[in-house]
N, C-alpha and C positions, 0 to 999 in steps of 0.2 A: 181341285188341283193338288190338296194332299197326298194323294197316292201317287201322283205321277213325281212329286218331290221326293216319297218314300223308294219309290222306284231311282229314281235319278242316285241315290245314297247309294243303295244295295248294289246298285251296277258301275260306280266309284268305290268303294269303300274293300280295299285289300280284304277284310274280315269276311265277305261274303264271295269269296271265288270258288269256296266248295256249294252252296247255293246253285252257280249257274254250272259247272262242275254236275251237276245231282240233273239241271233241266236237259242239257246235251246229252250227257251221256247214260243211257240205262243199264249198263253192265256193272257187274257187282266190283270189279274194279275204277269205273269211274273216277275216281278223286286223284290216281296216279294219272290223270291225262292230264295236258296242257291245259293251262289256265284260256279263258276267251277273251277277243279282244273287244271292247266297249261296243263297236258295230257288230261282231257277232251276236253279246249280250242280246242289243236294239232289235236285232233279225227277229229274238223268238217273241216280242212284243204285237200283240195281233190291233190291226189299225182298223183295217173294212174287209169286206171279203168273206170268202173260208177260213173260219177256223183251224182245222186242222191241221194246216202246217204251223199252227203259233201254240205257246205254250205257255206267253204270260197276258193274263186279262185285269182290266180296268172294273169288269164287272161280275155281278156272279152266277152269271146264266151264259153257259158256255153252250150253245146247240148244235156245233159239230164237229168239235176239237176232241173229243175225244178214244181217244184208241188204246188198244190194252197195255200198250207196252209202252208208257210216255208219261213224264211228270208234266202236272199244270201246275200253275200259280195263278190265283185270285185274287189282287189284292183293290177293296173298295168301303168305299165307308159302309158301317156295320149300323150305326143310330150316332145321331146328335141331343145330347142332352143337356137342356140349359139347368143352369148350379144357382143363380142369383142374376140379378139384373145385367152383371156386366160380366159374365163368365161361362161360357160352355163346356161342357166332356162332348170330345170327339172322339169315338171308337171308332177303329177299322180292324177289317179281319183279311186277314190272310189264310186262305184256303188253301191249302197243300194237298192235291191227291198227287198218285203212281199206280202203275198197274200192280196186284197182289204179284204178281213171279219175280220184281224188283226192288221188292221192299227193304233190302238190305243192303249197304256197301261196306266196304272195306277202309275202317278208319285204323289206321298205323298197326296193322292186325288182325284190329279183332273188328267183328261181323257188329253194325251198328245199323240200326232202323232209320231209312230216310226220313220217318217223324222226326224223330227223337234228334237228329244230324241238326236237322231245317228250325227245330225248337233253339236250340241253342245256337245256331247263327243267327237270328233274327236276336236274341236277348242279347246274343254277345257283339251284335252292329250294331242293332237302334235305342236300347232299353239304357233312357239317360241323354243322348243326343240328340240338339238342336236341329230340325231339320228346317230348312229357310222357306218361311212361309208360313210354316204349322205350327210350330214350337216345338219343346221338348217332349218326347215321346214316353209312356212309360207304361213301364206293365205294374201297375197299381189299384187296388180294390179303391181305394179312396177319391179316383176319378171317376171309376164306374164298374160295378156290380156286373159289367157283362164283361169285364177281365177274366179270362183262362185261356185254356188248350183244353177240347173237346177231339177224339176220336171220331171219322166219322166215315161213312161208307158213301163212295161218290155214285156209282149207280147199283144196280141190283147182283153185281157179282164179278167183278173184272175188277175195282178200282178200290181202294182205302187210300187213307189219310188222316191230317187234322184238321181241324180250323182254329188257328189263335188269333185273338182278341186282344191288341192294346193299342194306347191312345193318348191323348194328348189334352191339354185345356186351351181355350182360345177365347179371346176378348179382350178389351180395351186395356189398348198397351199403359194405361196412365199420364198420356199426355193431356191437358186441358186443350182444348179444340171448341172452343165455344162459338157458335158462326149465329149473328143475327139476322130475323130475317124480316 
């Protein structure tokens, strides 16, 4: 249910409206369009069905969403790694492609990489913030070695992006709960 909490944030959360902003709109002016309204955001969430009219997934095997001209999001757990008896690293990755002829919009200016846009919304939404359910989120080597932003090519020549990596720790809140039995 982590990611759908991570979701639930990004599509509250004023700091991430250039984000859905980037998923609507593929024109290199994008970010001067109206902001979207919370059921808009919900629309591009793909539930059963065809893929291809949706553009945010729960998982990372997308098999028919994809088209040249369209940003996805991927957002799902990456690995669970347990730290000591009562504490886990939780990685999730976020998968950002776009088609290569939209890789750019127009930040107050000057010509900006939707990587690079979507890297620093994401650090500047969740990186530090409690999210209810998960815990606190963070992009940290010291939760877990599979912390970064990787460049990466989504199929054989229509699509780039990134995939970033951060995460959270989870395990026993410190309450005594001792049940006999």
């Amino acid at each position: 249910m982590g990611a759908y909490k991570i979701l639930e944030y990004l599509a509250l959360s004023p700091k991430a409206e250039n984000l859905w902003k980037m998923i609507k709109y593929n024109s290199y002016d994008a970010l001067s369009k109206d902001n979207l309204s919370l059921g808009e955001k919900m629309n591009y969430v793909w539930k059963t069905g065809k893929q291809e009219d949706y553009s945010v997934f729960f998982t990372n095997l997308i098999e028919d969403g994809m088209a040249e001209s369209k940003c996805l999001l991927k957002i799902y757990t990456y690995i669970v790694q347990p730290n000591d008896l009562y504490t886990s690293s939780v990685v999730y990755s976020f998968d950002w492609l776009y088609g290569g002829q939209m890789s750019l919009v127009d930040y107050d200016g000057i010509p900006v990489s939707r990587a690079d846009l979507f890297t620093n919304i994401i650090f500047d939404t969740l990186n530090g913030i409690t999210i209810g359910g998960v815990g606190k989120m963070m992009f940290n080597d010291d939760i877990s070695r599979y912390m970064g932003v990787n460049s990466i090519i989504g199929n054989s020549k229509t699509f780039t992006g990134i995939t970033l990596k951060m995460g959270t720790l989870m395990g026993d809140a410190g309450k005594d709960e001792s049940c006999e039995y």
